[in-house]
Kinemage of the C-alpha trace (Angstrom):
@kinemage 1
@onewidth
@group {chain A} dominant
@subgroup {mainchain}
@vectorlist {calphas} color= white
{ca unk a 1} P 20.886 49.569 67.137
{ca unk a 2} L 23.628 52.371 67.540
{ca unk a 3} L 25.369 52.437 70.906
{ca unk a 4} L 28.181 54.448 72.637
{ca unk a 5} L 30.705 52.490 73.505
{ca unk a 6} L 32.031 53.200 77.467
{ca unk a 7} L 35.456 51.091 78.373
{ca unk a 8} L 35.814 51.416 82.299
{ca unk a 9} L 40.004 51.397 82.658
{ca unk a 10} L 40.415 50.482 86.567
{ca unk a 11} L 44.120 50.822 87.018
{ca unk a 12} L 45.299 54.298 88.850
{ca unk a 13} L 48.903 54.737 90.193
{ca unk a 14} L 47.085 56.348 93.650
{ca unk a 15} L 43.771 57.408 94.506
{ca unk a 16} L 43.129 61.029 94.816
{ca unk a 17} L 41.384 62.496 97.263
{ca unk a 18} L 37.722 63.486 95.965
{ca unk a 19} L 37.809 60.586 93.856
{ca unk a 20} L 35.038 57.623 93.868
{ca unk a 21} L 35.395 55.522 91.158
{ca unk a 22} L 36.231 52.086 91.516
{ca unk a 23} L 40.192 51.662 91.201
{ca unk a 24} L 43.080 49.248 92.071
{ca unk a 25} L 46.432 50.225 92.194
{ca unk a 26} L 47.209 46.285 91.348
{ca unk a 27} L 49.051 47.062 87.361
{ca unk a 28} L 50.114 43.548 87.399
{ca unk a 29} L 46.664 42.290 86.258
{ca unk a 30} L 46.321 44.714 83.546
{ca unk a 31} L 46.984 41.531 81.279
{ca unk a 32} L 44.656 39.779 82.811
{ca unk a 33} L 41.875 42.571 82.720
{ca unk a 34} L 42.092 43.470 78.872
{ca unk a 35} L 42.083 39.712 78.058
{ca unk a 36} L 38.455 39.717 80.126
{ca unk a 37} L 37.543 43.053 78.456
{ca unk a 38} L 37.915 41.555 74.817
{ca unk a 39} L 36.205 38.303 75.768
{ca unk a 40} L 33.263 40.892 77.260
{ca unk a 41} L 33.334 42.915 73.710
{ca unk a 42} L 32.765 39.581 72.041
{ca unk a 43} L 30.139 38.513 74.133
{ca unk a 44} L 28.207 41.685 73.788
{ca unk a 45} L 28.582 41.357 69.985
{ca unk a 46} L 26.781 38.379 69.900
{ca unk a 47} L 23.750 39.772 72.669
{ca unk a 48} L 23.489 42.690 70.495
{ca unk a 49} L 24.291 41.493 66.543
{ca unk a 50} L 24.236 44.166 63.874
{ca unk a 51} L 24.868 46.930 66.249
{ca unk a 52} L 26.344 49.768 65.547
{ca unk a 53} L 29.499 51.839 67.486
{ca unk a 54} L 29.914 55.698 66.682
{ca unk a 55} L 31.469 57.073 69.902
{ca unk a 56} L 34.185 54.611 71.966
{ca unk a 57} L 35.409 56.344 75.459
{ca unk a 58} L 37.845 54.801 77.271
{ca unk a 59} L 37.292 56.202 81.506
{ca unk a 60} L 38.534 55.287 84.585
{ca unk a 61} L 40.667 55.069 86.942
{ca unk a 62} L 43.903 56.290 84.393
{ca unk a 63} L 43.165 54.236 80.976
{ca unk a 64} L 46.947 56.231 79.338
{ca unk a 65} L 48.222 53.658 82.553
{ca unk a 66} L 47.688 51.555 79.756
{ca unk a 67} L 50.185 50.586 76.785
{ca unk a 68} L 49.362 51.326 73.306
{ca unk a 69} L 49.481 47.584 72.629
{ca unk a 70} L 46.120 47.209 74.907
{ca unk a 71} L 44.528 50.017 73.703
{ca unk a 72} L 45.683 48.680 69.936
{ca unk a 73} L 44.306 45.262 70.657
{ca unk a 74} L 40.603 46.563 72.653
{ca unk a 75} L 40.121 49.104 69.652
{ca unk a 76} L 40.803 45.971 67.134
{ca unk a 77} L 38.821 43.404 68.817
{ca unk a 78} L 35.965 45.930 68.786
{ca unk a 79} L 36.373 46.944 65.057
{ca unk a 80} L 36.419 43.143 64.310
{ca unk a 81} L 32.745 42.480 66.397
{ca unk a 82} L 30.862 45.603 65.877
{ca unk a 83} L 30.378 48.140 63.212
{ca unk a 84} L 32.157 50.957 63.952
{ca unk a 85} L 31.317 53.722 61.721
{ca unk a 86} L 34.612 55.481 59.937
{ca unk a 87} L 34.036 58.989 61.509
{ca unk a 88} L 33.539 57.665 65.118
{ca unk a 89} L 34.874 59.490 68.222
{ca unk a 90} L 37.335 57.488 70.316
{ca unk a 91} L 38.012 59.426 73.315
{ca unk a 92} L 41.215 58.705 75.966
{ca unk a 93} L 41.234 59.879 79.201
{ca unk a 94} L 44.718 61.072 80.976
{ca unk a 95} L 46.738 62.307 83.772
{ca unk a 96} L 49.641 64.743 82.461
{ca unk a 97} L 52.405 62.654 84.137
{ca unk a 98} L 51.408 59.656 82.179
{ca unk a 99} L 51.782 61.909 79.207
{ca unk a 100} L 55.299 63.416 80.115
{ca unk a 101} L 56.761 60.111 81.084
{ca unk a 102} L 55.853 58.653 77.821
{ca unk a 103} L 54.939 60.840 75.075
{ca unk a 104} L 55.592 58.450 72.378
{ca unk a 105} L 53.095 55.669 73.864
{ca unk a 106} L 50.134 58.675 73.066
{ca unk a 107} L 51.385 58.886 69.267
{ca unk a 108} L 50.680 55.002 69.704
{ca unk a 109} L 47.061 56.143 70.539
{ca unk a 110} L 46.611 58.241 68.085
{ca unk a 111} L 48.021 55.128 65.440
{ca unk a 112} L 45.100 52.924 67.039
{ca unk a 113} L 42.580 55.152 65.945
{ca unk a 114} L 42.056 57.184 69.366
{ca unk a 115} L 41.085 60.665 68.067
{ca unk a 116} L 40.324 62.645 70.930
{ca unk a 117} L 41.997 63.194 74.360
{ca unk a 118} L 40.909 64.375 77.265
{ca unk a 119} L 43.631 65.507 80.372
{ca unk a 120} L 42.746 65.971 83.774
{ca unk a 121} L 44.730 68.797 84.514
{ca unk a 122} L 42.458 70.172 87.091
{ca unk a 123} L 44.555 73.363 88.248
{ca unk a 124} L 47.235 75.128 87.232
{ca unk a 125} L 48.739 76.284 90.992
{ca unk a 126} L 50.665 73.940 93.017
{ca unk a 127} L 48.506 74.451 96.244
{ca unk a 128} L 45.693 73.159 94.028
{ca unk a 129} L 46.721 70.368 93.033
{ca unk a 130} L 48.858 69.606 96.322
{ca unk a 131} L 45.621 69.628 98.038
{ca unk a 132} L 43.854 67.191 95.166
{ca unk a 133} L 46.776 65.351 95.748
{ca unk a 134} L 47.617 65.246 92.134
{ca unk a 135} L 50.894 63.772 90.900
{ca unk a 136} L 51.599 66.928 88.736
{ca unk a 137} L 52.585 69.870 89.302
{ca unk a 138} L 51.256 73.191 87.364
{ca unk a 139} L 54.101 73.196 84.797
{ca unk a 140} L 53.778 69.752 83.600
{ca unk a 141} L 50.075 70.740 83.581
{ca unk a 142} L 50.346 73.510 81.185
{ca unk a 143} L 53.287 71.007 79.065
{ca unk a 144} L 51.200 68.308 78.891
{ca unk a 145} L 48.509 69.797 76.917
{ca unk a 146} L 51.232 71.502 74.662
{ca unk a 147} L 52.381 67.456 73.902
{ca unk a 148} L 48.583 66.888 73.738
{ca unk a 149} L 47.896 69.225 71.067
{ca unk a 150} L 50.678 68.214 68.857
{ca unk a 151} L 49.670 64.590 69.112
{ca unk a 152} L 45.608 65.205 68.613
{ca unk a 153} L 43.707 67.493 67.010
{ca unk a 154} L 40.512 67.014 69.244
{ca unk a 155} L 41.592 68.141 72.808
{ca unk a 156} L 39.796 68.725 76.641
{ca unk a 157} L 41.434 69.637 79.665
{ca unk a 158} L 38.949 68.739 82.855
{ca unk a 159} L 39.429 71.886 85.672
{ca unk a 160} L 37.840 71.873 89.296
{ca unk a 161} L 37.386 75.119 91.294
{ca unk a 162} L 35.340 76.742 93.969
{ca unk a 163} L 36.925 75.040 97.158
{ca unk a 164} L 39.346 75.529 99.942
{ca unk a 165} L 39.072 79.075 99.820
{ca unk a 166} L 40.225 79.426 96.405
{ca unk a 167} L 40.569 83.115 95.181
{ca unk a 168} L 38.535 84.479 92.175
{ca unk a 169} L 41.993 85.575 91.171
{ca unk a 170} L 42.989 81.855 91.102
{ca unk a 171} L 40.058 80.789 88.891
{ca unk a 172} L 40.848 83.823 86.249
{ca unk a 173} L 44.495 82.222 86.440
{ca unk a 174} L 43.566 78.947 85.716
{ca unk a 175} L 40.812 79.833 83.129
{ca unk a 176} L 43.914 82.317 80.819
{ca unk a 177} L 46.196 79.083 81.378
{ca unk a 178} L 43.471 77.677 79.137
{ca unk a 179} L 42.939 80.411 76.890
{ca unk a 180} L 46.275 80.530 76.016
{ca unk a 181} L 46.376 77.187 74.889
{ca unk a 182} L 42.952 77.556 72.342
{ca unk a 183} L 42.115 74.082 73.556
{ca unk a 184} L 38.658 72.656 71.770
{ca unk a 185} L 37.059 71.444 74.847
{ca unk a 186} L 36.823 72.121 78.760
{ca unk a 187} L 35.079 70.511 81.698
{ca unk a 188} L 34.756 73.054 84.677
{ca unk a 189} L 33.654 71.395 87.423
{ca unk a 190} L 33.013 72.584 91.462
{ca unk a 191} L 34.049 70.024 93.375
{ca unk a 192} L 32.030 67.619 94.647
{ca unk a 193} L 32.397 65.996 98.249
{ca unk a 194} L 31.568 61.676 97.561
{ca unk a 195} L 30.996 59.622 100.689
{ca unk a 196} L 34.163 57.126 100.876
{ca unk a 197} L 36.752 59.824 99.611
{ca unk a 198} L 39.586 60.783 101.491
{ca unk a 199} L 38.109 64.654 101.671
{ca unk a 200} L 34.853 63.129 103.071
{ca unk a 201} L 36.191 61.819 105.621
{ca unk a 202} L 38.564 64.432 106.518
{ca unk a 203} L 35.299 66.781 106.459
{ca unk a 204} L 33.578 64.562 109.233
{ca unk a 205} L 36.875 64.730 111.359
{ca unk a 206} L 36.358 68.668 111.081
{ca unk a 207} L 39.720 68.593 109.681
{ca unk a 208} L 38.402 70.403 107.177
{ca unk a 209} L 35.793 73.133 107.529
{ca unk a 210} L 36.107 75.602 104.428
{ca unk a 211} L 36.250 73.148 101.433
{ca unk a 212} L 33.573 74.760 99.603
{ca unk a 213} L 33.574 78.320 98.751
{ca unk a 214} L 30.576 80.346 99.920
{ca unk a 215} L 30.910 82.322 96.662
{ca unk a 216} L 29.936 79.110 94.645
{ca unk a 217} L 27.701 80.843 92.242
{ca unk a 218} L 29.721 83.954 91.714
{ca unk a 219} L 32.912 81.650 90.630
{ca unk a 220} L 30.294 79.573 88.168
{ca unk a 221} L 29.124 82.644 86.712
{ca unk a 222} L 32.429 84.160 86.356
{ca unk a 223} L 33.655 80.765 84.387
{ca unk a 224} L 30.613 80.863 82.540
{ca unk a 225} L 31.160 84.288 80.986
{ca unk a 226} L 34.910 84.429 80.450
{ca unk a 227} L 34.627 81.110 78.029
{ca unk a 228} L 31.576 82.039 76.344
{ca unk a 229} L 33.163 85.689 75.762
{ca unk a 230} L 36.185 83.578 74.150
{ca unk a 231} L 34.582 81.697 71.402
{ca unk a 232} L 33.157 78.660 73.896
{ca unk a 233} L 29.893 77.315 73.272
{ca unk a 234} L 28.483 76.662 76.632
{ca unk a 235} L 26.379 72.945 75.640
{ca unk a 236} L 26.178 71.316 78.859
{ca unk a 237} L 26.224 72.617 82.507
{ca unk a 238} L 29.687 71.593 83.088
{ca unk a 239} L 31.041 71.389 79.776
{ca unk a 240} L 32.159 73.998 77.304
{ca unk a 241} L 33.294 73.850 73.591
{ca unk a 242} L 34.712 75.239 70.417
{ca unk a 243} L 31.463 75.356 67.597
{ca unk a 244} L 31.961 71.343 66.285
{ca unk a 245} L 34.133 69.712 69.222
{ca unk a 246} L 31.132 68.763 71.514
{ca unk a 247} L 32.072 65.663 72.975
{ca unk a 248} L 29.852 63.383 70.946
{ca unk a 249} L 29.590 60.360 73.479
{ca unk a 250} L 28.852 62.478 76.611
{ca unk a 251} L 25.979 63.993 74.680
{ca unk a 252} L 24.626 60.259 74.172
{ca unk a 253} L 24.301 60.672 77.899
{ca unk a 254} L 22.527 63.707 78.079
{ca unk a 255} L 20.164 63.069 74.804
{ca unk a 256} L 18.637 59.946 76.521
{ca unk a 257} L 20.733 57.553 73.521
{ca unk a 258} L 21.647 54.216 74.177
{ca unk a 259} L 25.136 53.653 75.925
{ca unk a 260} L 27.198 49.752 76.857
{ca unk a 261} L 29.338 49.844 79.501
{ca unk a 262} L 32.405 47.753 79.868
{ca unk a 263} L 35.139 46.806 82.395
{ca unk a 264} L 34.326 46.485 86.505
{ca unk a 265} L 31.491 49.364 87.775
{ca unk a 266} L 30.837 50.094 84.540
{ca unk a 267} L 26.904 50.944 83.476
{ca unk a 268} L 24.780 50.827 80.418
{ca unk a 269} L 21.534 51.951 79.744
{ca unk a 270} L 19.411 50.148 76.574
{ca unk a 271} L 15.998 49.883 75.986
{ca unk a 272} L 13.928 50.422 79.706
{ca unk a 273} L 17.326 48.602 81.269
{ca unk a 274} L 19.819 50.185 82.990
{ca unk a 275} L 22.243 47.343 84.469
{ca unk a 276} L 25.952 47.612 85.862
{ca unk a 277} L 29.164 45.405 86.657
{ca unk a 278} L 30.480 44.484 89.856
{ca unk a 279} L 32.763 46.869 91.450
{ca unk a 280} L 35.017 44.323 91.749
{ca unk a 281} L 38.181 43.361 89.397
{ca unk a 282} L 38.552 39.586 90.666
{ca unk a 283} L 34.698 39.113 90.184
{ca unk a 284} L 34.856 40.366 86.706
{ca unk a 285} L 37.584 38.519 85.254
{ca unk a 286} L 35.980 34.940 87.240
{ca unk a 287} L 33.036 35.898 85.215
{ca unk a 288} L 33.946 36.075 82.192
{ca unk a 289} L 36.806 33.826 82.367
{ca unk a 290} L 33.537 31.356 82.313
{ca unk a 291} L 32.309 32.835 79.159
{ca unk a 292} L 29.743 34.467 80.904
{ca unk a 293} L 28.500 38.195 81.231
{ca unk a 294} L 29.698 40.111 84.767
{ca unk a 295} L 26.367 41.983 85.043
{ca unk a 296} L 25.601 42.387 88.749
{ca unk a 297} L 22.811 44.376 88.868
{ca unk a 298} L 19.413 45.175 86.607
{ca unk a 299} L 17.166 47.654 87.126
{ca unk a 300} L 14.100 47.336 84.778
{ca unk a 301} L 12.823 51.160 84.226
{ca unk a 302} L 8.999 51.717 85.332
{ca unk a 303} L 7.480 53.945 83.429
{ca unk a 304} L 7.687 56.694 85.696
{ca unk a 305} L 11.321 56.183 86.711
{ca unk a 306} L 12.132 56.315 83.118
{ca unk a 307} L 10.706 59.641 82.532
{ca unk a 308} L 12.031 61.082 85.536
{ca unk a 309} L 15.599 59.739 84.430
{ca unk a 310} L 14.802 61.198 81.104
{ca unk a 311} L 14.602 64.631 82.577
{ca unk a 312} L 17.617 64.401 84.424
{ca unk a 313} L 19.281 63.587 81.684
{ca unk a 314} L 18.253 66.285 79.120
{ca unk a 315} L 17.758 69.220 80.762
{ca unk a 316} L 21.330 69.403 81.520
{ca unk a 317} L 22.465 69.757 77.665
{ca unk a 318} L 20.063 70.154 74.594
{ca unk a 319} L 16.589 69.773 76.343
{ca unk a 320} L 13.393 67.965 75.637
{ca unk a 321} L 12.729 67.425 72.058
{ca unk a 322} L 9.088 67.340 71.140
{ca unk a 323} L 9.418 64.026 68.700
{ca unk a 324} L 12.000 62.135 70.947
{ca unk a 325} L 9.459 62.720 74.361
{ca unk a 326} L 6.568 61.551 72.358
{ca unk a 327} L 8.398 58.358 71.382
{ca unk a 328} L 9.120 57.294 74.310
{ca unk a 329} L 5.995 58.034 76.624
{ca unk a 330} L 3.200 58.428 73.820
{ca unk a 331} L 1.989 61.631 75.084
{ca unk a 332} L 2.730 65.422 74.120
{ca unk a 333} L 4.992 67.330 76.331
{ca unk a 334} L 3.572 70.508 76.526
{ca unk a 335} L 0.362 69.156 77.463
{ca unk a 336} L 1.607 67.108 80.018
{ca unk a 337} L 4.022 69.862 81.161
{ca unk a 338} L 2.575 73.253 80.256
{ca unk a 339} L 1.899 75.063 83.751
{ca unk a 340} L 6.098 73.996 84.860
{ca unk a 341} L 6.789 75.123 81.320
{ca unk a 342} L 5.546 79.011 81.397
{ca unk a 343} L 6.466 79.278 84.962
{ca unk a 344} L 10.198 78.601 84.079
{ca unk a 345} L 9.756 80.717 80.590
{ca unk a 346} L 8.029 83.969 83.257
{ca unk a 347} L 11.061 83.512 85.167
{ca unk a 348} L 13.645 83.764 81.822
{ca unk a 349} L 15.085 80.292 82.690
{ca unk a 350} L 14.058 78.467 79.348
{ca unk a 351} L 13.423 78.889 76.111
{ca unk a 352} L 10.870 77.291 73.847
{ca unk a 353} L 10.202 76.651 70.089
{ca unk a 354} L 8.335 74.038 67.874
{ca unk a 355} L 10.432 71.290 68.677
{ca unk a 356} L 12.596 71.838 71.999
{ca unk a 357} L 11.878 73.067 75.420
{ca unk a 358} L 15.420 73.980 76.486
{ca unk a 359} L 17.334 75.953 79.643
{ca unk a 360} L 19.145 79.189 79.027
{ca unk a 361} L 22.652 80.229 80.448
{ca unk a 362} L 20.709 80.989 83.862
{ca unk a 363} L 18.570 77.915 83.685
{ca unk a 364} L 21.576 76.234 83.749
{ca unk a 365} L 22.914 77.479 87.168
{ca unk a 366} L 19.580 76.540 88.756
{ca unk a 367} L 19.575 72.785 86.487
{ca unk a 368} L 19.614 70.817 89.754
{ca unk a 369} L 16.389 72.462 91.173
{ca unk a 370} L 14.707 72.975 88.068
{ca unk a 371} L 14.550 68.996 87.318
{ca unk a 372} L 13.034 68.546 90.012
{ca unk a 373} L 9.815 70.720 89.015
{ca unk a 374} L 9.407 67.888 86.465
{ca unk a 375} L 9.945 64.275 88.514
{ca unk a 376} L 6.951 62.551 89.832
């Protein structure tokens, strides 16, 4: 079986503000947590002999928290369980001060065999990132991606825009920042307001009242253009890339492949199972301090809820493909799917050939609503 390989890192200096993922600011049980994660590698090694690992991503939280002994030692222990094919991508996720305040620990990164870096910059203006309440400010932004790109050759810089009145202006800034530096990869997103964050609940106090910009769409279609018309490939609805530097494990993701999830919160999907950790560091460590797996929930997939997952998955990035659809639900999708299927091709949203049915560049702005044309 192959498998993408997802390494939930919960350690963050502070919590930003439109941030949901489970975190602890608690670094003193980072020893503690990698010696669980390596006994959880080992145990999944033996649940799943023979497998096969071909993308690693290390998430959080702030994994480059972490030393480059602990990333060293997880990227060894893994190598020594699974297979992990020679040309696999091992992504690291960052925050540019990490990266400032230690530049050599990242050329330790690169000597454990991480390969591609990802750096959430998210602006390049001060009142940006002052109200994300990022611990950078737009210089170290832009000189933290410099380091980046002497260090790796494989590098993605994660921006957010359209909110708190932000000026088109501002997004064109942000977007030539970019440019300039001819990075390989970029995730745009519009910011997203999560129940529990900080901004949440700062919206329900009506402290704020203009976090979203009303001229959403114009700003998506304005990022949209400017990076295709430089050389971008535009793969996923969020993510944009130089021809060859898709990011190989998101697209396990978004093709419907097979993905194991480690570390607290973390999720997997295999097979018609879809199961998670507890979002809880103390209850993952107990567990598997017992030489026992910390999975807290399982969801076995009915048939219907695993097409309808299906579709949210792939229309976002390289559509439904004919042979893979078949596989898994033993029917033809055209058939099953042919009056939704011409209504979206009438309406130049999709295109179609003899083995994909697949959203175009205006499809995409409309991915949300279309998906749901095709859950039952």
């Amino acid at each position: 079986m192959n498998l993408g390989l997802y390494i939930h890192i919960p350690f963050c200096h502070r919590r930003c503000s439109y941030c949901d993922f489970y975190l602890t600011t608690n670094l003193k049980l980072i020893n503690d947590f990698v010696d669980a994660l390596k006994q959880e590698i080992i145990l999944y090694s033996v649940k799943y002999p023979g497998s096969t690992i071909d993308t690693i991503f290390f998430g959080g939280g702030t994994p480059s928290i972490l030393e480059s002994t602990h990333i060293d030692n997880i990227i060894s222990c893994i190598k020594n369980n699974f297979n992990v094919i020679k040309s696999s991508e091992i992504t690291i996720e960052a925050n540019p001060e990490d990266i400032l305040n230690n530049t050599s620990k990242f050329a330790g990164f690169r000597k454990s065999g991480i390969n591609r870096i990802s750096v959430g910059v998210q602006s390049f203006i001060d009142k940006e990132l002052s109200f994300l309440t990022r611990a950078h400010n737009s210089t170290e932004a832009y000189q933290s991606l410099e380091i980046s790109k002497s260090i790796f050759d494989n590098v993605s810089a994660d921006l957010i825009y359209a909110f708190n009145e932000q000026e088109m202006s501002d997004v064109e800034h942000n977007l030539n920042k970019i440019l300039n530096l001819e990075l390989n990869h970029i995730s745009a997103y519009t910011l997203i307001l999560e129940k529990g964050t900080l901004l949440y609940k700062q919206f329900e106090q009506n402290k704020l009242l203009n976090i979203f910009d009303k001229d959403n769409p114009q700003f998506y279609e304005f990022v949209n253009t400017t990076l295709i018309n430089n050389g971008y490939i535009h793969y996923e609805v969020s993510n944009y890339a130089k021809p060859g530097f898709q990011s190989k494990h998101n697209i396990k993701y978004w093709d419907f492949d097979y993905y194991l999830g480690l570390g607290p919160s973390a999720h997997s999907f295999i097979g018609n199972e879809r199961f998670s950790n507890p979002k809880s560091l103390k209850k993952y460590i107990d567990k598997l301090s017992l030489k026992t797996l910390p999975v807290e929930n399982i969801e076995s997939l009915t048939p219907k809820g695993l097409k309808n997952d299906y579709f949210v998955s792939v229309l976002r990035c390289n559509g439904v493909k004919f042979e893979q659809y078949k596989k898994l639900f033993g029917s033809e999708f055209l058939e099953d799917y042919r009056d939704v299927v011409d209504r979206l091709l009438v309406l130049s949203l999709a295109g179609l050939d003899n083995s994909v049915f697949k959203l175009n560049e205006i499809g995409y702005a409309l991915a949300d609503e279309i998906t749901l044309s095709f859950l039952k």
